[in-house]
N, C-alpha and C positions, 0 to 999 in steps of 0.2 A: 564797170563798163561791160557790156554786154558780150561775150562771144561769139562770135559767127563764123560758118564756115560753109562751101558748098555744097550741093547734091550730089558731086561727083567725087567729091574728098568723105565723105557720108556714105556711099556706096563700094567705095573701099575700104571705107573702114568696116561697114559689116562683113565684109568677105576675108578680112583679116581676121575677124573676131571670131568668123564659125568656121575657117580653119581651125586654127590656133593649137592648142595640144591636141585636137581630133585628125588632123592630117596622120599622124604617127600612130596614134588607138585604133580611131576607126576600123584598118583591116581586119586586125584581129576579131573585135568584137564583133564584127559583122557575119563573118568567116566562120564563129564562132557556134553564131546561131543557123545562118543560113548555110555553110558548106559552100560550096560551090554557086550557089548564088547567093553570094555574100554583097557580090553589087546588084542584084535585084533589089536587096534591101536597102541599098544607099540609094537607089531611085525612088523608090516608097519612101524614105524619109525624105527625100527632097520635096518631095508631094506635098508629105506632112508638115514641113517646116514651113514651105510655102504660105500653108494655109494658117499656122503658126501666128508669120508675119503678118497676114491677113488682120488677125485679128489686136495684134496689137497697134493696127495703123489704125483700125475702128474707132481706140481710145483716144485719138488726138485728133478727131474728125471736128473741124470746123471749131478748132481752138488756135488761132494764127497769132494772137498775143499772150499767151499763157504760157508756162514751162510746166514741166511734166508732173511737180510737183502743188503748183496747184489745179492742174484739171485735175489727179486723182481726189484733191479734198474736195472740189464741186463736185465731184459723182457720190461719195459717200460720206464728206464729211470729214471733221477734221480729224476726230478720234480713230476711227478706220483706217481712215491712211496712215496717221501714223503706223498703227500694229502693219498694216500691208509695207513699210517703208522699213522698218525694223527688220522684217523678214524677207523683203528682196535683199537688205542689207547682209544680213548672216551669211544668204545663199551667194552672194556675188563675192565676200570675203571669202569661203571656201573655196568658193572656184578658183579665184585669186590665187591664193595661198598650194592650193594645187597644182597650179599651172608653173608657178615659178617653181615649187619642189618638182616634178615633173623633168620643167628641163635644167635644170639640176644636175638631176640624176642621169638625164641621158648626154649629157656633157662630161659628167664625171666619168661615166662607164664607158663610155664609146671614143672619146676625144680628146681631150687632158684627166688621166687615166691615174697621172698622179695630183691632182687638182682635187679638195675636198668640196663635198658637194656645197657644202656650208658658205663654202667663200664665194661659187657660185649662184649661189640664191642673195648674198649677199649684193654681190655686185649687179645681178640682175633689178633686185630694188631699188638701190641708190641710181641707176640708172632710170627707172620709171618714176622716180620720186623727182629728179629734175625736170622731166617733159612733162609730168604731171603740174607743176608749181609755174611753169611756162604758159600752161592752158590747151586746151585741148585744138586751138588753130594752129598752137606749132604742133600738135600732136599729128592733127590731120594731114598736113604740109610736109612732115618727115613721112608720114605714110603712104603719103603720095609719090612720094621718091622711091620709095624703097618696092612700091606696086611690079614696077616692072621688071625690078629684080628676080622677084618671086615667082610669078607667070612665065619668064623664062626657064629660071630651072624646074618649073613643073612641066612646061613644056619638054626642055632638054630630057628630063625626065623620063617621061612616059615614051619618047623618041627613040630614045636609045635603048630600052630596054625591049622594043617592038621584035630583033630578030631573036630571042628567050623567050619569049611567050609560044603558048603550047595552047591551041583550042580547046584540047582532049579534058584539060585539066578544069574548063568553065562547063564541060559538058557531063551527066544531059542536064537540060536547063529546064528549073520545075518540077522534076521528077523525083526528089527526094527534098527531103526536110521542110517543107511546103510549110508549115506550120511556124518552125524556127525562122524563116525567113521575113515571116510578117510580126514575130515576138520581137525579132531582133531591132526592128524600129522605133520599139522604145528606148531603149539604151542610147541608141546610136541619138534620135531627138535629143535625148536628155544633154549631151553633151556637148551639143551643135548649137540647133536652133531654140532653144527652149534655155540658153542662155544669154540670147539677145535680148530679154526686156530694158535689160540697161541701157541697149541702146537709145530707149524711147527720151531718156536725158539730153543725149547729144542730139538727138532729131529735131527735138524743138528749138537748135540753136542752128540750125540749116536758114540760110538765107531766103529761100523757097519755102515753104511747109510741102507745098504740093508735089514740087519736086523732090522730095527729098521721100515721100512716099514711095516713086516709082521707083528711087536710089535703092529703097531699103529691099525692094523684090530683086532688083537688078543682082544686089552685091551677095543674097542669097540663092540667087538663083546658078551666076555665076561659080560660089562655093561648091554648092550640091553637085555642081556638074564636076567641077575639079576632084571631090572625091570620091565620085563613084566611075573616075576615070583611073585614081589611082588603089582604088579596090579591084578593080578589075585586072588591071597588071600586077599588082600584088597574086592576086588568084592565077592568071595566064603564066605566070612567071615562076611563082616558087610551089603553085599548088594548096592545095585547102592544106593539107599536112602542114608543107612550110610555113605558111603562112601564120597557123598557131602556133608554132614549135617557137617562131621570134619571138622576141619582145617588143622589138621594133623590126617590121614586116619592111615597111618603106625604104628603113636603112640599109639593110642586107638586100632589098631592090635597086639601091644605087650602087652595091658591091656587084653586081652582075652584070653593071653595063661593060660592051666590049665591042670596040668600035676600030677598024680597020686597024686591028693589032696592034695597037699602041695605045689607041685611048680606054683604060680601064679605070675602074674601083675611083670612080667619082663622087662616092658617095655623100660628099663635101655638098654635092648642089641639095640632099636633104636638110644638112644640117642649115643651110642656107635658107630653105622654104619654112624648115620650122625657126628659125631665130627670129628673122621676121615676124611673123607668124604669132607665136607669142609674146613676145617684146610687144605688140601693138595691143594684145590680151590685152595683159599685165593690164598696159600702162588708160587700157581705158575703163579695167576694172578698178581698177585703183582710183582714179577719174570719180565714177560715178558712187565710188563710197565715199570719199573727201563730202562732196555733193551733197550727197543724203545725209551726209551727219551735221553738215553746216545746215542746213533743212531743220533737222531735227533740233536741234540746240542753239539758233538762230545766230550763226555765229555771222560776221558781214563779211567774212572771206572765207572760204572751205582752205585756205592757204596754212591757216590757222593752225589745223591737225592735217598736216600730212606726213608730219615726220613721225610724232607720235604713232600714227597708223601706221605708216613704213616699218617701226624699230617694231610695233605689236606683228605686224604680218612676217618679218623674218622670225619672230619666235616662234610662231604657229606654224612656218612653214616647215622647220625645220625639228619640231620636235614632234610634229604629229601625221605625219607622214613617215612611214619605218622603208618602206621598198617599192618601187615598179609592184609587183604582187599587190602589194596590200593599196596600191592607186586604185589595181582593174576589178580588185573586189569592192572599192568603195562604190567606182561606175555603176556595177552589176546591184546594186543590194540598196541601198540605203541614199543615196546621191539620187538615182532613178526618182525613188517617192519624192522627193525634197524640189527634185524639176518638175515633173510633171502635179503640184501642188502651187509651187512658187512662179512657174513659167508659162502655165497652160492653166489650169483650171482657175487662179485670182484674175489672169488678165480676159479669158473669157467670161466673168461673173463680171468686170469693169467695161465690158465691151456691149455686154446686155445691157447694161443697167445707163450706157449712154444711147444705146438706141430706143429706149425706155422713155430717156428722156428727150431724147430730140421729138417724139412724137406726142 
């Protein structure tokens, strides 16, 4: 039986997806490159992402009975897609697997202190391995719930931390690292929006096709704008210095809120923006590799291998992943090529070659 879900459950779920572990990174990296307009650069990638999405709505133009899996083999064929199906594959397991070691680690170190990270990542799977085996309409339906959880504390967020922020510290604006500020949009892409193709899965299961187009701008649009609101108070608040010196920028920004003497050190509402956040990752990348491997191996239920996948993803997550360090080095280096190869440049080659054909 068919899954279905709608444009608006679709539209939040991209904007859970291009949070996800980049709520927490983002400043830094951004911060990183750009200094002090470190949210110039999260508005330039929101551009870029945009136009991102642009192009992967291209590939599903005027395909309203088809799932995602076979309009890629009518544009190239079934041998192609396969290798392109293989290698979205790899890339969306990493991500995966990153994401749950990830918050892992910032569970362990920041919040149950004596919790090993292990048992964390653990429990974070068997948790996505259930809404995954459910189907992705309970997935969308618990995400739906949990939407305005999240928007609150980002809201509450950025709220409370307004009388700490220091203009002096976003200023001057443009006047230095001019050059790292436009670098840093790659990184920042790679981590965001340039791991949404998986979405293009779940899009062809929207009730609307059409709508679920204008969903997938909406829920990115909305993202962009939530983190270059919270790069900016990161910046306004702890300073380009601070702001590197964390690990986590955004955590130590919900340690600073101080609200009519009494209400302090909230920083619970981050932990809250990221669980969300990545729990909804997880559990849609995990989603769309079930997916692609029952695709691949024609099994008649992706139900099949999920556990299998689950028991493989705890081992990867947790043996090849050594520290937060060696996360922001993978970001910056080698992850970078692998997005911008697997997220941008195959789905632009797929988006030619359908407007190739439409004509």
């Amino acid at each position: 039986m068919k899954e279905v879900i709608s444009a608006k459950q679709f539209a939040i779920l991209v904007f859970m997806n291009t949070l996800g572990t980049a709520v927490v990174f983002i400043p830094t990296i951004a911060t990183r490159y750009g200094g002090e307009n470190g949210w110039v650069t999260l508005i330039l990638s929101s551009i870029a992402g945009l136009a991102t999405i642009f192009i992967y709505i291209k590939i599903l133009d005027n395909n309203n009975q088809l799932n995602f899996f076979q309009i890629i083999e009518g544009l190239v064929g079934q041998l192609i897609a396969k290798v392109i199906f293989v290698l979205m594959f790899l890339f969306t397991y990493i991500s995966a697997i990153g994401n749950v070691w990830a918050l892992s680690q910032f569970i362990s170190l920041q919040i149950l202190m004596e919790t090993p990270a292990e048992i964390i990542a653990l429990i974070t799977l068997l948790s996505s391995l259930i809404a995954v085996r459910y189907g992705i309409e309970s997935i969308s339906r618990a995400c739906e719930i949990f939407f305005p959880f999240t928007i609150v504390s980002l809201v509450l967020l950025t709220l409370f931390v307004l009388p700490e922020a220091r203009m002096e510290n976003i200023q001057p604006i443009m006047q230095f690292q001019q050059a790292g500020t436009f670098v840093g949009v790659i990184p920042v892409l790679a981590i965001t929006f340039l791991e949404l193709f998986y979405m293009l899965v779940i899009c062809t299961s929207v009730n609307n096709r059409k709508a679920a187009k204008k969903a997938f701008f909406i829920g990115g649009l909305l993202a962009g704008f939530s983190m270059t609101i919270v790069t900016l108070a990161c910046i306004a608040v702890l300073g380009v210095g601070g702001t590197l010196r964390h690990t986590y920028p955004i955590y130590v920004l919900g340690q600073n809120i101080r609200f009519a003497n009494f209400f302090e050190r909230i920083e619970v509402l981050v932990a809250f923006i990221w669980f969300f956040t990545i729990f909804f990752k997880v559990c849609t990348s995990i989603y769309f590799l079930n997916r692609t491997g029952q695709h691949l191996f024609n099994f008649k239920s992706y139900k099949v291998i999920t556990i299998p996948l689950t028991i493989f993803a705890f081992a990867s997550a947790i043996t090849n992943f050594l520290s937060v360090l060696s996360d922001l080095k993978l970001i910056n280096s080698t992850y970078v090529v692998f997005a911008l190869f697997i997220g941008l440049i195959i789905p632009f080659i797929l988006a030619v070659v359908r407007v190739f054909k439409k004509t």
